[in-house]
N, C-alpha and C positions, 0 to 999 in steps of 0.2 A: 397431946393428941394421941400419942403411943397410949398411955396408961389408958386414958376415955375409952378407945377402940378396944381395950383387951378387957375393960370392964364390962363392957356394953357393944359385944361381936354384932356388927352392922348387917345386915342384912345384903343392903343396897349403899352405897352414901351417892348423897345429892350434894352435889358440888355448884358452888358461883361465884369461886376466884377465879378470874382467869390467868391467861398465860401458861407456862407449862415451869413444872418445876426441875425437868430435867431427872426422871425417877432413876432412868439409867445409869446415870451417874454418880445419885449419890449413896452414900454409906447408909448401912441397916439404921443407924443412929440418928442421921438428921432425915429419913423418909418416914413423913408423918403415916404413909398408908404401911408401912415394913409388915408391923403384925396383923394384917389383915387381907382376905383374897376375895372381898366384900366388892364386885367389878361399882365402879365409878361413875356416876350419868351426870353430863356437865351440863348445868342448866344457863340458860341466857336473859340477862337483862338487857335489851336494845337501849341503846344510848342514844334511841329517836322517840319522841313521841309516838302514839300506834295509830295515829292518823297519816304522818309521815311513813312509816314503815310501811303500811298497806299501803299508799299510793307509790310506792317504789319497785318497780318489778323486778330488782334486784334483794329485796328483801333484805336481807343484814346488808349494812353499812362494812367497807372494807376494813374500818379497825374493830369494828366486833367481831367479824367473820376473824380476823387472824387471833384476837384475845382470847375471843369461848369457844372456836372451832379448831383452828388449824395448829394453834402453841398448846392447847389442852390435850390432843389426839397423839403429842409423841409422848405424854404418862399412859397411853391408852387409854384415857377419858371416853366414854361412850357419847356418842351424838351429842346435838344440845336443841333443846325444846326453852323456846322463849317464852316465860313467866312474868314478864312483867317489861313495860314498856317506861322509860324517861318520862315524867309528868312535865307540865309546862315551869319551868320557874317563877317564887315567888321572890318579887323584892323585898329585902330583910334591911328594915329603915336600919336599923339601930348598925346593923352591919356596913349599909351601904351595900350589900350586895345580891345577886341572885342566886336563891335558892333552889337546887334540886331535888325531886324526890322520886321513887319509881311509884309505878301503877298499879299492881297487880294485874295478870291477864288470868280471870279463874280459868278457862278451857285449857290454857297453859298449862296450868296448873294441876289441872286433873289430869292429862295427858301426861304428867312429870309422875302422876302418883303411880297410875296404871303402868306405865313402863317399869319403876320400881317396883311394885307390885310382881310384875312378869318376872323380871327377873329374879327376884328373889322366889319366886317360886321354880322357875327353871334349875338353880343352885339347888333343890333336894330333890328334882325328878329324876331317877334312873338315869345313867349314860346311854342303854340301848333307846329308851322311847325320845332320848331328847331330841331336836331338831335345831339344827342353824342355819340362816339366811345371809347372804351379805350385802343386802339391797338397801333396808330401810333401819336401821334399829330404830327411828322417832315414829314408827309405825307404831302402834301397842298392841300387836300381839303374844299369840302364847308360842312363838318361838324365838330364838335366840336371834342375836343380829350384831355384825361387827362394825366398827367406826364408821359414821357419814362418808368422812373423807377418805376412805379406801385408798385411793386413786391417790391420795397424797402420803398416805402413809409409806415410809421407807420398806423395802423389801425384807430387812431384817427385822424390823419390828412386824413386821405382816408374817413373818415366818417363827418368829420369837413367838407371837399369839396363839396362832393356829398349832405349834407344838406343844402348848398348855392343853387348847382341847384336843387335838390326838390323844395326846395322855393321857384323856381321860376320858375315852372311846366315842369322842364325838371326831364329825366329819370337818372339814374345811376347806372351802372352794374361793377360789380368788371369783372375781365379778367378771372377767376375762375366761373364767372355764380351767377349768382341771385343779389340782391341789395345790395349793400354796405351796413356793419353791419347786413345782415341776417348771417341764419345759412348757405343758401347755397351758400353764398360767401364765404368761407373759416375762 
């Protein structure tokens, strides 16, 4: 994965493993992203059919929300935009068993490209004209945005972030108001 990335310097990467792989932890050697600063947009497959997902006003089911949301969000994975939905199973004689396959969801879809789109274009605008939000990132516009789960994200990993962009003369406000690590971000 290291060598791929340093052949072919990503723009964006689209991710749809889930879980987190624990970046913090590990060595230059075994972190597949090490040589690249190419931010990460975790995309979701719903492990419900999208007749079931729409009729749930909970929307992601609690083991997807913890797999492509909240274990992705401590590598700092950006948001996750569902792409494609659990199709029904077929029975597979010869197996004996039921077959899964996913859906594609195109609007998904293009909502995944558009966002990589932004940001990869936000990565060569100027640090003065840039701009960051911390409200929506699965929004697609032409400003920056930091993880859905804010609210969940640890305070050091939320200070860990926002001193990337300080560094590199962008702004950073927690959702609670004032900078990240002051007093009056929470």
């Amino acid at each position: 994965m290291q060598n791929a990335l340093a052949a072919f310097p990503p723009a964006t990467i689209l991710n749809l493993t889930g879980f987190a792989l624990g970046l913090d932890s590990l060595d230059a050697k075994s972190n597949p992203f090490a040589g690249t600063d190419a931010p990460v947009i975790q995309l979701i497959q719903s492990g419900r059919p999208e007749a079931q997902w729409l009729a749930d006003s909970r929307g992601l089911s609690s083991k997807d929300s913890a797999m492509f949301l909240a274990m992705p969000e401590v590598d700092g994975r950006i948001g996750g935009l569902i792409i494609g939905h659990k199709a029904d199973a077929v029975w597979h004689e010869r197996t004996q068993v039921p077959l899964s396959a996913y859906a594609p969801d195109p609007s998904g879809i293009t909502r995944a490209v558009t966002l990589a789109a932004n940001w990869s274009h936000l990565r060569t605008t100027p640090a003065p004209t840039a701009k960051s939000q911390s409200s929506s990132p699965t929004t697609p516009s032409a400003t920056a945005a930091l993880p859905t789960g804010w609210g969940m994200t640890p305070r050091n990993q939320q200070s860990r972030f926002c001193g990337q962009w300080r560094g590199g003369l962008y702004s950073c406000t927690s959702p609670l108001g004032g900078e990240v690590g002051s007093a009056a971000a929470g």
